[in-house]
C-alpha positions as CSV (number, residue, x, y, z in Angstrom):
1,X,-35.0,-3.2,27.6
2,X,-32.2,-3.6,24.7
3,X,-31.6,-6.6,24.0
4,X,-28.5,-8.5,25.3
5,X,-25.7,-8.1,22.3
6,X,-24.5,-11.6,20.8
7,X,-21.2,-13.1,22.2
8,X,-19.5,-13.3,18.7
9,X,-20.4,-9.4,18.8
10,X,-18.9,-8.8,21.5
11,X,-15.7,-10.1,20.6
12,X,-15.9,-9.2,17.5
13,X,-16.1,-5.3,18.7
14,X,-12.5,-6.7,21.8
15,X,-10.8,-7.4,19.0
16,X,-11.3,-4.0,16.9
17,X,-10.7,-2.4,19.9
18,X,-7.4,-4.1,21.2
19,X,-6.4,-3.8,17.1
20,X,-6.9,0.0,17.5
21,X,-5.5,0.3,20.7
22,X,-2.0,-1.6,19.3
23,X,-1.9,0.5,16.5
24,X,-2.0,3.6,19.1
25,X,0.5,2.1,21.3
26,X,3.2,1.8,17.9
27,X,2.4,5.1,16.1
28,X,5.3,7.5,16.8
29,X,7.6,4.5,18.5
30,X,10.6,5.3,16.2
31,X,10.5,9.0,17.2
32,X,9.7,8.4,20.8
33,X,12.5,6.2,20.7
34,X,15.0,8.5,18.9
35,X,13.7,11.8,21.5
36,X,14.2,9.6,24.5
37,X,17.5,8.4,23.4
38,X,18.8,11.4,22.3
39,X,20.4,9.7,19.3
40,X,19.1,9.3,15.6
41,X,20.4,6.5,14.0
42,X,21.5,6.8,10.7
43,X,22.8,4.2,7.7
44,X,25.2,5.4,5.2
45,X,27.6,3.7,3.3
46,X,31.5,4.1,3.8
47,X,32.6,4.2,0.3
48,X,30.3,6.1,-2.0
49,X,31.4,9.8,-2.2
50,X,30.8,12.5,-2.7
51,X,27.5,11.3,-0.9
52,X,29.4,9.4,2.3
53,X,32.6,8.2,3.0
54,X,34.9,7.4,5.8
55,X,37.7,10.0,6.3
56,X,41.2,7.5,6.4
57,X,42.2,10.9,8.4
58,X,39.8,12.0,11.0
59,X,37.6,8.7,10.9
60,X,34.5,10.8,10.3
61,X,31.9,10.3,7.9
62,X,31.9,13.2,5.4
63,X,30.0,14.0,1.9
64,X,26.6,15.4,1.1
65,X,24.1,12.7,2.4
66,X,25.9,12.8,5.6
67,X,25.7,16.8,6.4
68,X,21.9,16.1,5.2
69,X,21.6,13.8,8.5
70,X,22.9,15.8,10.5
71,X,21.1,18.8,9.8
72,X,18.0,15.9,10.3
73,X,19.1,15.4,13.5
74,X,20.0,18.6,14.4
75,X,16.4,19.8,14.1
76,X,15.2,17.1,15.7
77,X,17.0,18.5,19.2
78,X,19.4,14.9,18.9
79,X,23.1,13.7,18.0
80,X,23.4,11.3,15.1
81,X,25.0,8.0,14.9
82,X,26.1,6.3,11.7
83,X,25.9,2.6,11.0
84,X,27.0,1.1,7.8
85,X,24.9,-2.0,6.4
86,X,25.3,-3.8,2.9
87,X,23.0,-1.9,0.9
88,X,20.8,-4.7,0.4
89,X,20.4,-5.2,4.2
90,X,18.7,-1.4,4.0
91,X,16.6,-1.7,1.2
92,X,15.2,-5.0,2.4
93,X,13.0,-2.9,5.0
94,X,12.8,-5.2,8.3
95,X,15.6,-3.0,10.3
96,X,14.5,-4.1,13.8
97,X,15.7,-0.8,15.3
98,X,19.1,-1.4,14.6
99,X,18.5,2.3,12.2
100,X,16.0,4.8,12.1
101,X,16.9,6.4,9.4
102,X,18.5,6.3,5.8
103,X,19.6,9.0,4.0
104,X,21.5,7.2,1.4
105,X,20.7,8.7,-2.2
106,X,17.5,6.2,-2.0
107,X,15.2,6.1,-5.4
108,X,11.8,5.3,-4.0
109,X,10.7,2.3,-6.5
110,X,7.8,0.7,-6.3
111,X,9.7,-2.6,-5.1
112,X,11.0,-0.8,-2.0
113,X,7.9,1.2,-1.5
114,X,6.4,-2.2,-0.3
115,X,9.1,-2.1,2.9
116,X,9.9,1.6,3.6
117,X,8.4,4.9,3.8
118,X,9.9,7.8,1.8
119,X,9.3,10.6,3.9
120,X,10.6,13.5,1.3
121,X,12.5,13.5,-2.0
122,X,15.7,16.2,-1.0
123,X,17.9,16.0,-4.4
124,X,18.0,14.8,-8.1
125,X,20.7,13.0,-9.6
126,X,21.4,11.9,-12.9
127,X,22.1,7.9,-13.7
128,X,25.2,7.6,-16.1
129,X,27.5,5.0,-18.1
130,X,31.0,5.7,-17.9
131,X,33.8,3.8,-19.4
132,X,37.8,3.1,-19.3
133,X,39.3,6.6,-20.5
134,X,40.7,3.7,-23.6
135,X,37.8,2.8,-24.6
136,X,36.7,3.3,-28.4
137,X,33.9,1.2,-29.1
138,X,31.4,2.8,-27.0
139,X,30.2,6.1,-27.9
140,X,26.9,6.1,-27.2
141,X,24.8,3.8,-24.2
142,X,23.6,1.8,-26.7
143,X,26.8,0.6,-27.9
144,X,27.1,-1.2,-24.5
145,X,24.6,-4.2,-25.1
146,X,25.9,-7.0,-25.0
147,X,28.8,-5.3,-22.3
148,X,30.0,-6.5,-19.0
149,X,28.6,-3.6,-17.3
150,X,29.2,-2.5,-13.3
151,X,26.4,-1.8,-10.5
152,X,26.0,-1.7,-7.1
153,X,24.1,-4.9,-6.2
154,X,20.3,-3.8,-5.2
155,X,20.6,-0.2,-6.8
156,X,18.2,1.3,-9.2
157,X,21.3,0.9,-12.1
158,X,20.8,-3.0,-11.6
159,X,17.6,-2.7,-11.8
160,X,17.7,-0.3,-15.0
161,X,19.9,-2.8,-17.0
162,X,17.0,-5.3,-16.1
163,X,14.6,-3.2,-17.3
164,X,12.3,-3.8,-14.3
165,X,12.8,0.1,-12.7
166,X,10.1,1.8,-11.4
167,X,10.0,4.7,-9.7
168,X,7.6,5.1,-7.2
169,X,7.5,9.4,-7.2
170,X,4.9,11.2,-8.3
171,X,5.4,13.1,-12.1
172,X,9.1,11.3,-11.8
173,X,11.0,12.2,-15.2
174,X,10.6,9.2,-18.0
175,X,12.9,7.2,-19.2
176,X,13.9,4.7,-22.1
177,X,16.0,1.5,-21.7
178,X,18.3,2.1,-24.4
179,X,21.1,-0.8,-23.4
180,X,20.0,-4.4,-24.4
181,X,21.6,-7.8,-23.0
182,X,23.9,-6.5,-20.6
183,X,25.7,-8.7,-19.1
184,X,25.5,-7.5,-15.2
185,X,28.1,-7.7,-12.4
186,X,27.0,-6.4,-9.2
187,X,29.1,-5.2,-6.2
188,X,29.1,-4.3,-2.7
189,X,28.9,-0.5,-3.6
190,X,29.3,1.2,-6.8
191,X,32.9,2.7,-6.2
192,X,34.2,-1.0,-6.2
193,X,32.4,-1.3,-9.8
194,X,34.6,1.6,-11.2
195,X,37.6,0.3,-9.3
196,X,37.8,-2.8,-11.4
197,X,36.4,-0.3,-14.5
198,X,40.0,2.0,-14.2
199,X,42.0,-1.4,-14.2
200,X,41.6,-1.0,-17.6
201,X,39.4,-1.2,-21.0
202,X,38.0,-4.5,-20.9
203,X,40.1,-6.1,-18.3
204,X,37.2,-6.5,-15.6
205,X,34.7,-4.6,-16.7
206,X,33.6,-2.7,-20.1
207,X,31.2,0.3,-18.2
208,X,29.5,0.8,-15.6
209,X,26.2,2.4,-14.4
210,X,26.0,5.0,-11.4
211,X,25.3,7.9,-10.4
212,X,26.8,11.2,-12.2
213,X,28.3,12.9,-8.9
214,X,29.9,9.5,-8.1
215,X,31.2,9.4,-11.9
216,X,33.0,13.5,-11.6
217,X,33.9,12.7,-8.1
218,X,36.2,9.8,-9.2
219,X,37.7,11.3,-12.5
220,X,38.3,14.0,-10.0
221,X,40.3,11.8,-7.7
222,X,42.5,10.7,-10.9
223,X,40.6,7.7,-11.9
224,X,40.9,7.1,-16.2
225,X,37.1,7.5,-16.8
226,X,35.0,9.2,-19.7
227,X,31.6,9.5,-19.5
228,X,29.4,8.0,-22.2
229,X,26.8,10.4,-23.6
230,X,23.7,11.7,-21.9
231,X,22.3,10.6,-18.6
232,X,20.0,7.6,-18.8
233,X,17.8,8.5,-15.9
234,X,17.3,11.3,-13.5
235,X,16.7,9.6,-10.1
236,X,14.5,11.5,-7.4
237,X,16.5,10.6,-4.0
238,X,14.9,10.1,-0.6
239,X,15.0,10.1,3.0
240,X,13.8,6.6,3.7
241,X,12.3,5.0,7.0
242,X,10.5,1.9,7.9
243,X,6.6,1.7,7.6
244,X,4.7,2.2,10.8
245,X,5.6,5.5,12.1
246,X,3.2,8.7,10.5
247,X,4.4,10.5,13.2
248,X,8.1,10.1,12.4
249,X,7.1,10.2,9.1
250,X,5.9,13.7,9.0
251,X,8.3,15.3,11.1
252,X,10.5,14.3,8.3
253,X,8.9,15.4,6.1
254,X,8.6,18.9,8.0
255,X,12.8,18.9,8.3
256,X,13.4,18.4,4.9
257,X,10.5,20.8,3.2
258,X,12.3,23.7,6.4
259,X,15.7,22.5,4.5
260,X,14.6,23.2,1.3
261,X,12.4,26.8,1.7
262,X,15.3,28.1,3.7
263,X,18.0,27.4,1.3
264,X,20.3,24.7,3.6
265,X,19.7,21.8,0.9
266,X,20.4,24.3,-2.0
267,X,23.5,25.5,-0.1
268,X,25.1,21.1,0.5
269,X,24.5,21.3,-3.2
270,X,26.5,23.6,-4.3
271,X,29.3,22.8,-1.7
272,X,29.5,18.9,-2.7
273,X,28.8,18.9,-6.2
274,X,28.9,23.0,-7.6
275,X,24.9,23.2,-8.8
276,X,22.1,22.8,-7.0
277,X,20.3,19.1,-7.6
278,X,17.6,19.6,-5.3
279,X,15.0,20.9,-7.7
């Protein structure tokens, strides 16, 4: 007869067991969660257009990261609620349920990678420096070392002006850092950076660093801004969700790869920003 198999074994083989068994019990919780409820649960931020933004008029959310969700959701068969945490709190990872979903104009860094899951790339933008319409002295992005330069506080443009960016994408476009001792101050969001930037050449801030859509959408809405020479980094942006979820993960991933074959990401595109940024 076999022989009897040792106690630690047996344990040994509990433990793998009720390890496996866990893991089963979590995998798709997220999208369980969201089908059951009949809600996805999205962050966004209310002041970074043409991306998101809070209507004054209708209180609606509006821009291109917002009809993105949507159509998300929409395929999913659920509604879609926004939230609107500090972007910090969203790139920390750790939500606790409170979201299940960002679709922010996320760069998927290596950093971040370590928190969140970046279930498909859906546009490229271009990073930018943009100064006071006034401003003389800087003509090129390197004329700005040594500058009091604007970001959003935990953004890839901090990061860049660190020189500590890396983008966690496969075959992402490469970059230079090309602006030396810049002397950094963050903000909430990066539309409060070029609000103190059009108080004047100087007066708050010398440039600052975000993304080009953000840049036009502003000189747009009257603010005294020039942009500063070519882009300093294209940014691949992504859907982001916590880790732990394959299942939610992929049907992501499915949504957006639909969104792209058929021509709906194409088509926010051209509405919010006139050329198509998702190739």
């Amino acid at each position: 007869m076999p022989m009897p198999m040792p106690r630690c074994g047996t344990i040994a083989v509990a433990l793998a067991l009720s390890v496996l068994a866990a893991a089963s019990a979590r995998a798709g919780e997220v999208l369980d969660r969201v089908k059951s409820s009949g809600t996805l649960t999205m962050s966004t931020d209310p002041e970074y257009p043409p991306q998101s933004s809070l209507d004054p008029m209708t209180n609606e959310f509006v821009g291109f990261d917002i009809d993105v969700g949507r159509e998300i959701a929409r395929r999913l068969g659920v509604e879609i609620a926004f939230v609107t945490p500090g972007w910090d709190v969203v790139t920390a990872g750790r939500w606790a349920g409170r979201w299940d979903m960002s679709v922010g104009s996320m760069t998927p860094t290596k950093e971040r990678a370590e928190v969140l899951d970046f279930p498909a790339v859906y546009y490229f933008t271009p990073a930018s420096l943009v100064v006071h319409a006034d401003n003389e002295t800087i003509a090129q992005p390197a004329d700005a070392g040594g500058k009091q330069i604007g970001v959003g506080q935990a953004t890839t443009y901090e990061n860049y002006l660190k020189k500590d960016l890396v983008i966690d994408v496969a075959d992402a476009p490469p970059f230079d850092y090309v602006i030396e001792d810049a002397v950094i101050r963050t903000y909430e969001t990066d539309l409060l950076a070029l609000d103190d930037l059009r108080l004047g050449d100087g007066v708050r801030l010398d440039a600052a660093l975000t993304a080009l859509p953000t840049i036009l959408d502003a000189i747009e809405r009257g603010y005294p801004l020039k942009l500063v020479g070519e882009p300093l980094f294209k940014e691949p942006l992504a859907v982001a969700i916590e880790k732990g979820d394959p299942e939610f993960s992929a049907e992501l991933t499915r949504i957006v790869d639909e969104m792209k074959a058929d021509g709906t990401l194409a088509g926010l595109s051209e509405q919010y920003y006139g050329v198509d940024l998702t190739r």
